[in-house]
C-alpha positions as CSV (number, residue, x, y, z in Angstrom):
1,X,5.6,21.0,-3.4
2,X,8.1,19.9,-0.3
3,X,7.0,15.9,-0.2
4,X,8.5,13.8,2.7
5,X,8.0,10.0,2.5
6,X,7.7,8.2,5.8
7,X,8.0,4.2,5.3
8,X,11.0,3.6,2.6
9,X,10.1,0.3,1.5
10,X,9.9,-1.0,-1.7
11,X,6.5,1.3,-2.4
12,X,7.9,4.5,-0.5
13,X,11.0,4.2,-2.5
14,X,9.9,3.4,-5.6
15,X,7.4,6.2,-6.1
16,X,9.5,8.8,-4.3
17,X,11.9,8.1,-6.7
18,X,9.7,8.8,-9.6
19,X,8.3,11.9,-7.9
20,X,11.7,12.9,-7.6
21,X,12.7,12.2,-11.2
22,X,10.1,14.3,-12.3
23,X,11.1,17.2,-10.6
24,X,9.5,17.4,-7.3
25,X,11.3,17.9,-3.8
26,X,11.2,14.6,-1.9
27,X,12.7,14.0,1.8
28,X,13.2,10.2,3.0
29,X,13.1,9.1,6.2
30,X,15.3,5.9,6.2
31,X,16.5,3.1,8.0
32,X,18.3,0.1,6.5
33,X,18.9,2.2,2.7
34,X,20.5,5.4,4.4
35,X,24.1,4.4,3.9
36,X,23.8,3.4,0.8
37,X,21.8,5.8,-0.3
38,X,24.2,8.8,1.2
39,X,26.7,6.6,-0.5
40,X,25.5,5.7,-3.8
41,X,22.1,7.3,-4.5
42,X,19.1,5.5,-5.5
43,X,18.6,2.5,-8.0
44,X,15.1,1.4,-9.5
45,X,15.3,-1.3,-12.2
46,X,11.7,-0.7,-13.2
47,X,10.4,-2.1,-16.4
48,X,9.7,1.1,-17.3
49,X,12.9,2.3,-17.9
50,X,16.0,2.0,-15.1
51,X,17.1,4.9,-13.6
52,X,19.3,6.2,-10.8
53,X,19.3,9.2,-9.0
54,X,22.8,10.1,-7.9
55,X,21.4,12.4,-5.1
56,X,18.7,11.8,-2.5
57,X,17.7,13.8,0.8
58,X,17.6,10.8,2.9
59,X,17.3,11.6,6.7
60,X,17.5,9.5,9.3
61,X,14.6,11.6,12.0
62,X,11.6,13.1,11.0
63,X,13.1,16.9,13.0
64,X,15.7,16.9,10.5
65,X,13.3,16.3,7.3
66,X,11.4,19.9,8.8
67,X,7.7,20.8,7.4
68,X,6.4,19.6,3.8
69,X,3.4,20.2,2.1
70,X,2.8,16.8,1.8
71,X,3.5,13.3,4.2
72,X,3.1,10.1,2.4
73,X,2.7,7.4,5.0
74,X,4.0,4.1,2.9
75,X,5.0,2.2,6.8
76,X,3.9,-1.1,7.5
77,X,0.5,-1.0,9.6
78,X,1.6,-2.9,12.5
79,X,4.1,0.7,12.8
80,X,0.9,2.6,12.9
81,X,1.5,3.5,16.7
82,X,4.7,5.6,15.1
83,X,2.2,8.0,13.1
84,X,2.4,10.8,16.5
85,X,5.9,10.5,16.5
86,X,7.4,10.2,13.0
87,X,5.0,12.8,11.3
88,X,4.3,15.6,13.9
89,X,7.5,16.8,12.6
90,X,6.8,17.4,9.4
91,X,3.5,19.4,9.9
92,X,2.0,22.9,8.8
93,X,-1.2,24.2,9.4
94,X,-2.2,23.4,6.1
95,X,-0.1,20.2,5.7
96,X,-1.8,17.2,3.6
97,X,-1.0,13.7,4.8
98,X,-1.3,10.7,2.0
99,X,-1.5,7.1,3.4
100,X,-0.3,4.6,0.5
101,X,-0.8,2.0,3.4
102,X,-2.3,-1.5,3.0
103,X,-5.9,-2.6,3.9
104,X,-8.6,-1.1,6.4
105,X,-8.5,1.6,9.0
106,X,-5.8,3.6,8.3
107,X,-6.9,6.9,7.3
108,X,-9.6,6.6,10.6
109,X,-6.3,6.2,13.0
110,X,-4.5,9.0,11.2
111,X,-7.5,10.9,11.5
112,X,-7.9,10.2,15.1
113,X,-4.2,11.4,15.7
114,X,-3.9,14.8,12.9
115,X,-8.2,16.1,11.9
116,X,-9.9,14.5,9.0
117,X,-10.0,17.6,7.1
118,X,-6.3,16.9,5.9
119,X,-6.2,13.0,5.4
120,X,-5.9,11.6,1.8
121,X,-6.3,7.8,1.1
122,X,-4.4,6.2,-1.7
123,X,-4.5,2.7,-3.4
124,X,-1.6,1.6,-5.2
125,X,-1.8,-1.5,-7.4
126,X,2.3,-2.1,-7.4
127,X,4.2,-5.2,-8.1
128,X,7.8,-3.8,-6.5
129,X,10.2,-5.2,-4.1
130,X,13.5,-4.1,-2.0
131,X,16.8,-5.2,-3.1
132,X,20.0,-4.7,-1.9
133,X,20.1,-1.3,0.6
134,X,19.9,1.4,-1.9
135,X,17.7,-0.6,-4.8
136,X,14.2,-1.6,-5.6
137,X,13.1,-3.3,-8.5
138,X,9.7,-2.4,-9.5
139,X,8.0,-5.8,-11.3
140,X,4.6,-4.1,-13.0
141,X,1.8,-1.9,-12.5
142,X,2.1,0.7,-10.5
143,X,-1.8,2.5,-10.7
144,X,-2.6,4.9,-8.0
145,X,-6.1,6.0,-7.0
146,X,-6.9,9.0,-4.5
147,X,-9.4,9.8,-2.3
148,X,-10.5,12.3,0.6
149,X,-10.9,11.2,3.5
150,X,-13.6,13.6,4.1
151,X,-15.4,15.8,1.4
152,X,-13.5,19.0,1.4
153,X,-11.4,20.4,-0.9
154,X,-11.4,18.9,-4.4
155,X,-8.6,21.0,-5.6
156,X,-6.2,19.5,-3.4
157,X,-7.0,16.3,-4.2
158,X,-6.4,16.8,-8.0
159,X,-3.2,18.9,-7.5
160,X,-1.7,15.7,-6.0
161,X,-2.8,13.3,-8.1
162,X,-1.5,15.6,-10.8
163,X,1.7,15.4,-9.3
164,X,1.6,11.7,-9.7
165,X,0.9,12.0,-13.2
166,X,3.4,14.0,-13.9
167,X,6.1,11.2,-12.3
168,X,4.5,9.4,-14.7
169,X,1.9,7.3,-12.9
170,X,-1.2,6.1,-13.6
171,X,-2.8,8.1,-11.0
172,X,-6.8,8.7,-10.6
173,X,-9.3,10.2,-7.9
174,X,-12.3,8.4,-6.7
175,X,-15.5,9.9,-4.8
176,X,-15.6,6.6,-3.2
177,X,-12.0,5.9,-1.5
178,X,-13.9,2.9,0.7
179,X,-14.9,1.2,-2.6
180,X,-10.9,1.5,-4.0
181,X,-10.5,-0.3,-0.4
182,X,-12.4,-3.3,-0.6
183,X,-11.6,-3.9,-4.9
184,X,-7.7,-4.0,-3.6
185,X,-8.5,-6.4,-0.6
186,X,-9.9,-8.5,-3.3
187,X,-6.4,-9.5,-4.4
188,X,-4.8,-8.9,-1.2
189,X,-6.6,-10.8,1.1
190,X,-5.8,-14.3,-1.0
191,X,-2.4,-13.7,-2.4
192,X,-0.5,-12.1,0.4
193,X,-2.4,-15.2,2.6
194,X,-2.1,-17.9,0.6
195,X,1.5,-17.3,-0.8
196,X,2.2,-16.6,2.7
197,X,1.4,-19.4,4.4
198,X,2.1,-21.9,1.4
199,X,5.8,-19.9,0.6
200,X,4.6,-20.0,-3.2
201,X,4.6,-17.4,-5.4
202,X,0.8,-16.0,-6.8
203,X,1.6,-17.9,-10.3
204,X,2.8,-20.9,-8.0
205,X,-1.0,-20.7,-6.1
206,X,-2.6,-20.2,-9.5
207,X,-1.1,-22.9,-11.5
208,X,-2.9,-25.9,-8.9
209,X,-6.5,-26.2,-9.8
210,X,-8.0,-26.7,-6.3
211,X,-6.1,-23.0,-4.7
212,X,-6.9,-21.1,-7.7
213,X,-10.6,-21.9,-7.4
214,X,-9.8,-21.3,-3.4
215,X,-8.4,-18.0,-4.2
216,X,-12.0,-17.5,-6.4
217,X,-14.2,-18.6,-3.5
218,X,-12.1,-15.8,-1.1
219,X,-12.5,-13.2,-3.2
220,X,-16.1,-13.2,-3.8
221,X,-16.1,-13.4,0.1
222,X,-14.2,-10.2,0.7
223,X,-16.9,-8.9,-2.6
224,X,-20.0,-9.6,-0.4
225,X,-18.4,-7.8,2.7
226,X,-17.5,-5.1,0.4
227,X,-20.8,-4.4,-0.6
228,X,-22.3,-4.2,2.1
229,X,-20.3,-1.4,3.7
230,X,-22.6,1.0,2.1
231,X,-20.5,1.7,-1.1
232,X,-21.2,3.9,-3.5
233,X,-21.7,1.2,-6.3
234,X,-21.0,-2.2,-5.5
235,X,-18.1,-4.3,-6.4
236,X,-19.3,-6.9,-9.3
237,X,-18.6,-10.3,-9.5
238,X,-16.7,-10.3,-12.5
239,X,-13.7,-8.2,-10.3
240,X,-12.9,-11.4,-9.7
241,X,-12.1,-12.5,-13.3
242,X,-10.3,-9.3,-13.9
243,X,-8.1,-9.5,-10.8
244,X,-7.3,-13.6,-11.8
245,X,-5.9,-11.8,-15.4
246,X,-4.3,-9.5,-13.9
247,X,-2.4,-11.9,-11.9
248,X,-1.7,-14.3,-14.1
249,X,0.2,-12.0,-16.1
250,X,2.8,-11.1,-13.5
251,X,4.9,-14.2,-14.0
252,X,6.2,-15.5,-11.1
253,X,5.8,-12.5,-8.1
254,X,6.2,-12.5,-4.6
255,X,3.2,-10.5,-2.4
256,X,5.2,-8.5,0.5
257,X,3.5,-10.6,3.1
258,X,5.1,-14.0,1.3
259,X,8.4,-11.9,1.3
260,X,7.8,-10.6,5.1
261,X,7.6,-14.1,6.5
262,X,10.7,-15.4,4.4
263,X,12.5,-12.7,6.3
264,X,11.1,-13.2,9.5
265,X,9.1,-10.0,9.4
266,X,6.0,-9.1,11.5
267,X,3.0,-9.3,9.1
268,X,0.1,-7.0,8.3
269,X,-2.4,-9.2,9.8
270,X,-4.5,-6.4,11.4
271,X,-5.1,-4.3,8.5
272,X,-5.5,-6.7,5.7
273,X,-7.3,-9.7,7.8
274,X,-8.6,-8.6,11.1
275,X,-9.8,-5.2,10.4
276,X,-12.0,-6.6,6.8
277,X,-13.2,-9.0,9.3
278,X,-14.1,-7.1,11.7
279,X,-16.3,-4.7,9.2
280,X,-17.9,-7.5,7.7
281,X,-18.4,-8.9,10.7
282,X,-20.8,-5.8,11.8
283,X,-22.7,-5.8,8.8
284,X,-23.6,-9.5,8.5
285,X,-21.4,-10.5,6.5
286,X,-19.3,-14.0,7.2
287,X,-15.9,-14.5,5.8
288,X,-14.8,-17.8,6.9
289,X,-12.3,-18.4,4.3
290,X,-10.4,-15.3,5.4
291,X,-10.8,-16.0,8.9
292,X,-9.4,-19.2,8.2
293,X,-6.2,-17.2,6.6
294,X,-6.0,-14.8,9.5
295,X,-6.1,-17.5,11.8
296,X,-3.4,-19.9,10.3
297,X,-0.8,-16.6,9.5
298,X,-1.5,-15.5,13.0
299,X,0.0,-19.0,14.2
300,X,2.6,-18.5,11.5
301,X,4.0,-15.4,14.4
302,X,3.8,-17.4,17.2
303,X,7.0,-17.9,19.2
């Protein structure tokens, strides 16, 4: 399978790599990493094992990548007025396209843009950031779960979630990509706010009594507007517990939304915050915690 990975941040990179480890042909399309990567290949420091990969297809236009099986979107959301222009390119007739992208309304836009019929969704649960040009360091998990867009074709589904495996990730399909959604807005919507806004790190947010019960009391928000989008089983209360675990084991981590705004970074606002709003909003279902952490990030962009 030809694979070409649009978005080579700290996700795109770090599971290209691995699909390239394992054997598959992968095409980047880069930006700040292309020299170095031309130069020096690709680092991950991965606490599953480092490994570098002395030669990458890096490219700096979509033309020059030519047609691939597969697209894996990993951009930023607020780039999703790009999707025409940087993947065009890279399509067949029978082309898949894989968004890896955070929060709500993604695969609708690619849809809108390229045909349902050939839109995967995937939600990744990965700790990873971007180091130096050229490096990522990938912190923990790293769990991938697919699922169609539309009800099609089964078989492609499972031959690229196979693929995954084979890279050696934790990779699983769903017949419910809107429920995989919601359960990772659960942890996104109060770590990549509140670490955000408060510049703390999610152990940092969890260690202070009154914003760990705060990030509690937001995600059983996000819960009841997950539910009642119609799911095919709904989310349980005791996600919550799981995803507090979960967190609390990752030692001291930076969400990419924390990270963005240290940099001076546009953040995801739209797709994590607004969008989840916006759905909840139509089915009844109030979120003013989170509207409280769109609202205060929004101001946080404000020049």
């Amino acid at each position: 399978m030809r694979v070409a990975v649009i978005g080579a941040g700290a996700l795109g990179l770090y599971y290209g790599a691995l699909l390239q480890k394992s054997g598959v042909e992968i095409h980047f399309l880069m930006r700040r990493d292309y020299d170095a990567v031309v130069r020096s290949g690709l680092q991950v420091y991965s606490t599953n094992g480092d490994f570098h990969l002395p030669k990458v297809n890096a490219w700096r236009t979509s033309e020059e990548i030519g047609k691939a099986d597969l697209v894996i979107v990993a951009l930023k959301t607020f780039a999703n007025d790009c999707y025409r222009e940087l993947i065009s390119p890279l399509l067949k007739s029978d082309s898949l396209i894989l968004s890896l992208q955070n929060g709500l309304g993604n695969e609708e836009a690619l849809a809108d843009v390229f045909g349902a019929e050939r839109i995967i969704g995937g939600v990744a649960f990965l700790c990873s950031n971007r180091g130096e040009p050229g490096v990522v360091h990938h912190l923990g998990a790293g769990r991938i779960i697919l699922g169609e867009f539309v009800r099609r074709n089964n078989d492609q589904l499972e031959r690229v979630s196979e693929m995954f495996h084979k890279s050696g990730v934790d990779c699983r399909t769903t017949d419910d990509l809107k429920r995989a959604r919601w359960e990772k807005l659960v942890w996104n919507i109060p770590f990549n706010g509140l670490s955000a806004l408060l510049q703390q790190s999610v152990d940092r947010v969890l260690a202070v009594p009154a914003t760990r019960k705060l990030v509690r009391e937001i995600m059983l928000e996000v819960i009841i507007a997950g539910n009642a989008q119609g799911l095919n089983s709904d989310i349980p209360e005791k996600f919550v517990d799981s995803m507090i675990d979960f967190t609390d084991n990752m030692g001291v981590y930076k969400p990419s939304m924390q990270i963005d705004r240290e940099e001076g970074r546009e953040l995801e606002i739209g797709a994590i915050f607004r969008t989840p709003l916006q759905y909840g909003a139509e089915k009844g279902a109030a979120m003013p915690r989170v509207e409280m952490l769109a609202t205060l990030l929004e101001q946080t962009q404000t020049r």
